[in-house]
Biopython code that builds the backbone (N, CA, C, O; Angstrom):
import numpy as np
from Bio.PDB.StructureBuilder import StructureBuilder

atoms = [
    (1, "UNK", "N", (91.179, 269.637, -39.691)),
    (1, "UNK", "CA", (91.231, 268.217, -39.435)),
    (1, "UNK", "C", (90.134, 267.794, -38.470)),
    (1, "UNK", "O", (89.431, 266.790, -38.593)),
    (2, "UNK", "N", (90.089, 268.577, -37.621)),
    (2, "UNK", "CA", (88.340, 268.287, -36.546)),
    (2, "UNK", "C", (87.548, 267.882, -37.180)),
    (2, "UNK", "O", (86.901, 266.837, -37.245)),
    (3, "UNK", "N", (87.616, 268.980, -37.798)),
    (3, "UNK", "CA", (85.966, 268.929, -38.599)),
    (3, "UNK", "C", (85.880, 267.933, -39.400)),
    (3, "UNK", "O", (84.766, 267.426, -39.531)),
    (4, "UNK", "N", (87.229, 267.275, -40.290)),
    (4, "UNK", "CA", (86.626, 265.969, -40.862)),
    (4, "UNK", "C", (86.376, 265.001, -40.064)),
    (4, "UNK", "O", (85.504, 264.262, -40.520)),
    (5, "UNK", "N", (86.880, 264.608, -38.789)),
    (5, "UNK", "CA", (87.100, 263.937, -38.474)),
    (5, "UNK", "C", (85.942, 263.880, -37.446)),
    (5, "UNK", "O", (85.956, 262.828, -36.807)),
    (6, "UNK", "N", (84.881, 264.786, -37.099)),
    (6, "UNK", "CA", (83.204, 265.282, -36.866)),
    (6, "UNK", "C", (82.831, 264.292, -37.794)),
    (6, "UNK", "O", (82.245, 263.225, -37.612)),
    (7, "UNK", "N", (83.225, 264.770, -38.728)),
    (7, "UNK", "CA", (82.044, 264.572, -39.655)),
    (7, "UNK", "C", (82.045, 262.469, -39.674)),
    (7, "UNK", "O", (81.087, 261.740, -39.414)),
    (8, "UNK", "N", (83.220, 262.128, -40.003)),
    (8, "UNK", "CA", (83.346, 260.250, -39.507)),
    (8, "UNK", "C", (82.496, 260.202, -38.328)),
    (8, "UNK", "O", (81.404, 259.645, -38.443)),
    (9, "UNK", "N", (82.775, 260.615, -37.410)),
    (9, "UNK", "CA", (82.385, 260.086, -35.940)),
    (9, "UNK", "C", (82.023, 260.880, -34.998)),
    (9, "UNK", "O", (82.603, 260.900, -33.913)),
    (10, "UNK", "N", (81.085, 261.583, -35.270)),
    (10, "UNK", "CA", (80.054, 263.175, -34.879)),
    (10, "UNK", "C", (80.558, 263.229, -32.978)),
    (10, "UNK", "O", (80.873, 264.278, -32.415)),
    (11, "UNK", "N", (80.509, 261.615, -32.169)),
    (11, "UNK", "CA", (80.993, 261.370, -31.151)),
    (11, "UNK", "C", (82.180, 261.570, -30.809)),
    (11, "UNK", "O", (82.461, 262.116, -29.742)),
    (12, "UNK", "N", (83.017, 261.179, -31.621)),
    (12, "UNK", "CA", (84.552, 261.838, -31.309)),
    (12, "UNK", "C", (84.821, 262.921, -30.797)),
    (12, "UNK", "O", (84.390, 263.872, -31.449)),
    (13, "UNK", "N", (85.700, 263.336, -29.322)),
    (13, "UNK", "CA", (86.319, 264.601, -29.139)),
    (13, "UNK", "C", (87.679, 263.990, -28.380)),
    (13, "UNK", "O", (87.878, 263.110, -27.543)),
    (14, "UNK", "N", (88.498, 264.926, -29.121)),
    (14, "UNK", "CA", (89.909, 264.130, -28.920)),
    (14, "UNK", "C", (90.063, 264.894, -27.552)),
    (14, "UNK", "O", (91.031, 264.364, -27.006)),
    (15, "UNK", "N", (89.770, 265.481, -27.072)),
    (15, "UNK", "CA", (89.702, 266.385, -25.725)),
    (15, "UNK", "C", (89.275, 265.535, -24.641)),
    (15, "UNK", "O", (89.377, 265.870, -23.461)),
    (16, "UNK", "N", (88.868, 264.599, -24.975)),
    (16, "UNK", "CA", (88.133, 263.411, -23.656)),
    (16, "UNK", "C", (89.047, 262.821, -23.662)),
    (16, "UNK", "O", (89.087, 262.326, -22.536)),
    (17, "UNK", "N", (90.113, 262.415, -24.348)),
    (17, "UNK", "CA", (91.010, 261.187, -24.299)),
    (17, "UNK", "C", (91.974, 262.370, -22.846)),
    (17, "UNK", "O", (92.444, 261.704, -21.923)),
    (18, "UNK", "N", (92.101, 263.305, -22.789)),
    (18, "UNK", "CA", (93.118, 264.136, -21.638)),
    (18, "UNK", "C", (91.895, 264.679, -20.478)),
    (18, "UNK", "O", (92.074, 265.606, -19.688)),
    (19, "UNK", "N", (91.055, 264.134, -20.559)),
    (19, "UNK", "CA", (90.352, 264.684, -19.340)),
    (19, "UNK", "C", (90.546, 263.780, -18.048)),
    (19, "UNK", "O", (90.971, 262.632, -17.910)),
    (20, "UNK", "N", (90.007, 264.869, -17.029)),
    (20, "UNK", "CA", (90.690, 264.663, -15.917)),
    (20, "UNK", "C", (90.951, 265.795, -15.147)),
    (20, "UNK", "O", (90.575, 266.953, -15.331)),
    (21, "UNK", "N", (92.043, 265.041, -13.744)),
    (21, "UNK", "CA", (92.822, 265.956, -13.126)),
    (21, "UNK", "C", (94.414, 266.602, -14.104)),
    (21, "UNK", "O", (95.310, 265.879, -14.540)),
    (22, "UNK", "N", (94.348, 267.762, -14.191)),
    (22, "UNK", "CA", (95.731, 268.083, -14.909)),
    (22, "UNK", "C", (95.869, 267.856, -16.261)),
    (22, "UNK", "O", (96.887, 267.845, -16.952)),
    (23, "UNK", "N", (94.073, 267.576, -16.710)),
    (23, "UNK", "CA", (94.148, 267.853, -18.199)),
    (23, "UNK", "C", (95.072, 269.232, -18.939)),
    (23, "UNK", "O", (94.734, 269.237, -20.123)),
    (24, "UNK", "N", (95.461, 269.670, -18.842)),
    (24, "UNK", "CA", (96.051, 270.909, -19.343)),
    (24, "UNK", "C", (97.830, 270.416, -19.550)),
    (24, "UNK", "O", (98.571, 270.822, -20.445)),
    (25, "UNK", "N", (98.232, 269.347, -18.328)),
    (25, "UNK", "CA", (99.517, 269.202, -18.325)),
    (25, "UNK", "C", (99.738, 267.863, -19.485)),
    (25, "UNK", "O", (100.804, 267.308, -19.751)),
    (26, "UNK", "N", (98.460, 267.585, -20.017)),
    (26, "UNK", "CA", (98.739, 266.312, -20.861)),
    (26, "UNK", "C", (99.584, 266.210, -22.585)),
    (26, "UNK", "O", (99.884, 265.289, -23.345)),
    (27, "UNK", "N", (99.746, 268.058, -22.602)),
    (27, "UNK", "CA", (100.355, 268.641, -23.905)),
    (27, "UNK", "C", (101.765, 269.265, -23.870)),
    (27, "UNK", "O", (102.035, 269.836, -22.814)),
    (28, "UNK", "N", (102.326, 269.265, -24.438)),
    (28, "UNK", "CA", (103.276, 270.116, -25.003)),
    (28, "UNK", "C", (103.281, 271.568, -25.178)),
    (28, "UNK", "O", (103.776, 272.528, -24.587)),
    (29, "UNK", "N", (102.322, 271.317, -26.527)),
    (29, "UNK", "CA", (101.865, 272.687, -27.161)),
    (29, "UNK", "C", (100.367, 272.951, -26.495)),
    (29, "UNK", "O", (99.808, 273.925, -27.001)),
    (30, "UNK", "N", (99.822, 272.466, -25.752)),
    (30, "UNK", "CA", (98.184, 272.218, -26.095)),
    (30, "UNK", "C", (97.528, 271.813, -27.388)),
    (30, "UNK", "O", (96.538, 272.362, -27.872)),
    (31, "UNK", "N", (98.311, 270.600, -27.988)),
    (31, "UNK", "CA", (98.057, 269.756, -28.944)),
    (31, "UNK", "C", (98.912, 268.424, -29.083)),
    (31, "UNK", "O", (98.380, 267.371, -29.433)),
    (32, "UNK", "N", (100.111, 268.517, -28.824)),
    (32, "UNK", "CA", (101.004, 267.171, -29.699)),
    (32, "UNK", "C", (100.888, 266.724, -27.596)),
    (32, "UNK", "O", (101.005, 267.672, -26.819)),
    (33, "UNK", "N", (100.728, 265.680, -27.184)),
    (33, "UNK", "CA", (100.492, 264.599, -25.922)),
    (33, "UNK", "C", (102.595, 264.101, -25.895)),
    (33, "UNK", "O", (103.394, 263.555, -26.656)),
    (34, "UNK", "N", (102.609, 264.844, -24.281)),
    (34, "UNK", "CA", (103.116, 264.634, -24.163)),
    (34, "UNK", "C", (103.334, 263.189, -23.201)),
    (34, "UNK", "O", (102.228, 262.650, -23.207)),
    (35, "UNK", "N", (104.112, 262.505, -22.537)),
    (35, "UNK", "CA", (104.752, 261.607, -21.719)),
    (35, "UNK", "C", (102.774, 261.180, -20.680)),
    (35, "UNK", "O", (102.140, 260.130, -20.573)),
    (36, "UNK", "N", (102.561, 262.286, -20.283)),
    (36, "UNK", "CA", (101.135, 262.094, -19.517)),
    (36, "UNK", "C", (99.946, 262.128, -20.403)),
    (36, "UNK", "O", (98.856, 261.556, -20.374)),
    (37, "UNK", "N", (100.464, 262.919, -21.142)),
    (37, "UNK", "CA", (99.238, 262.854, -22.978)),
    (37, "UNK", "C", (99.069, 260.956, -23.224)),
    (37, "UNK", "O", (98.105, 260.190, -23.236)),
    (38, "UNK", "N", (99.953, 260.857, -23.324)),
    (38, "UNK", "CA", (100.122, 259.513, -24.477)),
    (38, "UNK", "C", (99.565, 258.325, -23.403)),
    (38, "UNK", "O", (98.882, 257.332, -23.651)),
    (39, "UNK", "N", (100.272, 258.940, -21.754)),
    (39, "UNK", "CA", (99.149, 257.652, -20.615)),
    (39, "UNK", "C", (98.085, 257.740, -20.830)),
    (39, "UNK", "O", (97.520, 256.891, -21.520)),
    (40, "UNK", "N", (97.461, 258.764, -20.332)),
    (40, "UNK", "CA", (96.135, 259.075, -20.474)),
    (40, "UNK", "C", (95.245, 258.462, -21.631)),
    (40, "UNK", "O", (94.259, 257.759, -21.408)),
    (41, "UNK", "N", (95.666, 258.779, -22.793)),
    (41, "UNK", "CA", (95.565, 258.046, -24.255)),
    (41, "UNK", "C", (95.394, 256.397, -23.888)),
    (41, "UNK", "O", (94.396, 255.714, -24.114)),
    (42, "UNK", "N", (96.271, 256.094, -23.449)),
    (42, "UNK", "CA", (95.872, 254.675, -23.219)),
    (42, "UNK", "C", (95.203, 254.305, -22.620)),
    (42, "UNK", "O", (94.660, 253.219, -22.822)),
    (43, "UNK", "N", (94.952, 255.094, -21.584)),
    (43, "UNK", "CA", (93.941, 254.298, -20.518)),
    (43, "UNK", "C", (92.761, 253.851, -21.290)),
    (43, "UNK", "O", (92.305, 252.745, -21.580)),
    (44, "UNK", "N", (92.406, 255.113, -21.534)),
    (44, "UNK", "CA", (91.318, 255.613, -22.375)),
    (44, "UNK", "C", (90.794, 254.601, -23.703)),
    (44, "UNK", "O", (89.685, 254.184, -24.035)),
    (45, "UNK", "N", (91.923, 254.467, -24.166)),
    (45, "UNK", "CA", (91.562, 253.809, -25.340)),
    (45, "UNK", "C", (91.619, 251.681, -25.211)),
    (45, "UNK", "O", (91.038, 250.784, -25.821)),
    (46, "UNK", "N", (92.526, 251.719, -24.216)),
    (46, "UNK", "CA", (92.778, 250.147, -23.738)),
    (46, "UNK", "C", (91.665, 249.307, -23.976)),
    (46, "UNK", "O", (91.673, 248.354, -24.755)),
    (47, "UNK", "N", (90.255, 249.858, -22.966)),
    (47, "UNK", "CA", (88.952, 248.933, -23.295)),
    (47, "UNK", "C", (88.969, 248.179, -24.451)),
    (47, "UNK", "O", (89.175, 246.986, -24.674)),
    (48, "UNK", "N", (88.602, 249.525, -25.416)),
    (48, "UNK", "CA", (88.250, 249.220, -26.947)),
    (48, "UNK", "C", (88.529, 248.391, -27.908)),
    (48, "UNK", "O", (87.798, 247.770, -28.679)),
    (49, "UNK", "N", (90.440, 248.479, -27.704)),
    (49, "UNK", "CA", (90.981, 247.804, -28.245)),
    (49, "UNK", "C", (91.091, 246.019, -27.814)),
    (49, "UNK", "O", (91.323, 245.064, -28.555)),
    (50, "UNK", "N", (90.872, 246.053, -26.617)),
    (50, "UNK", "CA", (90.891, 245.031, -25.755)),
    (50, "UNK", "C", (89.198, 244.055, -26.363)),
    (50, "UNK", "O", (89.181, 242.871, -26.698)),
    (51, "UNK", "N", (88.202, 244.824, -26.344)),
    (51, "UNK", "CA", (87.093, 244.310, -26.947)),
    (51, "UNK", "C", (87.395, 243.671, -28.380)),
    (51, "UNK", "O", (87.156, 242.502, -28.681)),
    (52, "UNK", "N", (87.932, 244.590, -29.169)),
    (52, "UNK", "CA", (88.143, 244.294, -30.598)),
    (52, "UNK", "C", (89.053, 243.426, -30.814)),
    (52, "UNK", "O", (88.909, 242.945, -31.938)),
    (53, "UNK", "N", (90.012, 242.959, -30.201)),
    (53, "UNK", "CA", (91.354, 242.128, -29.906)),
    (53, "UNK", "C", (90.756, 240.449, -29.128)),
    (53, "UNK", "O", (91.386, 239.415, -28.904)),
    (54, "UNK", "N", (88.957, 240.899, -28.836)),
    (54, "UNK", "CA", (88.750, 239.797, -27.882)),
    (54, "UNK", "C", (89.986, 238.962, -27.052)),
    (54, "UNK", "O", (90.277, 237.765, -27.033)),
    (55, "UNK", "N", (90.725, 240.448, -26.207)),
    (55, "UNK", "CA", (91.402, 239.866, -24.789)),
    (55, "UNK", "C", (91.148, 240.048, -23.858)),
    (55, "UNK", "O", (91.770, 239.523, -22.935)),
]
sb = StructureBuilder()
sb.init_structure("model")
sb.init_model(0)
sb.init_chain("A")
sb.init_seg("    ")
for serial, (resi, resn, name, xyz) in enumerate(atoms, 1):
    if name == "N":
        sb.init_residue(resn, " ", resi, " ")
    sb.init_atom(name, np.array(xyz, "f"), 0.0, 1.0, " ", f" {name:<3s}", serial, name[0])
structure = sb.get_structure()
C-alpha cells in the first residue's frame, strides 16, 4: 500500500503525520494511531483542510 500510495504523491510519508516528541507512543501496533495517533493526525492535517475549506 506505500508504495502505491509513493507512487500518487512521491511527497507523502505517513510517518510525518506522528513525528515529534513520543512519536513511537502514537500507535497501537506501530501502525493503526491510537487516541495520540489520531491528535497528532489532526494537528497536522488541520492547515490543509482549513485552506481547502477556505476557513
Amino acid at each position: 500500500m506505500s508504495q502505491r500510495i509513493q507512487k500518487l504523491d512521491p511527497n507523502f510519508r505517513a510517518a510525518a503525520l506522528f513525528d515529534g516528541p513520543f512519536a513511537r507512543d502514537c500507535t497501537v501496533d506501530g501502525c493503526h494511531p491510537n487516541d495520540l495517533g489520531f491528535s497528532r493526525m489532526a494537528l497536522k492535517i488541520t492547515p490543509a483542510i482549513s485552506r481547502v475549506l477556505n476557513l
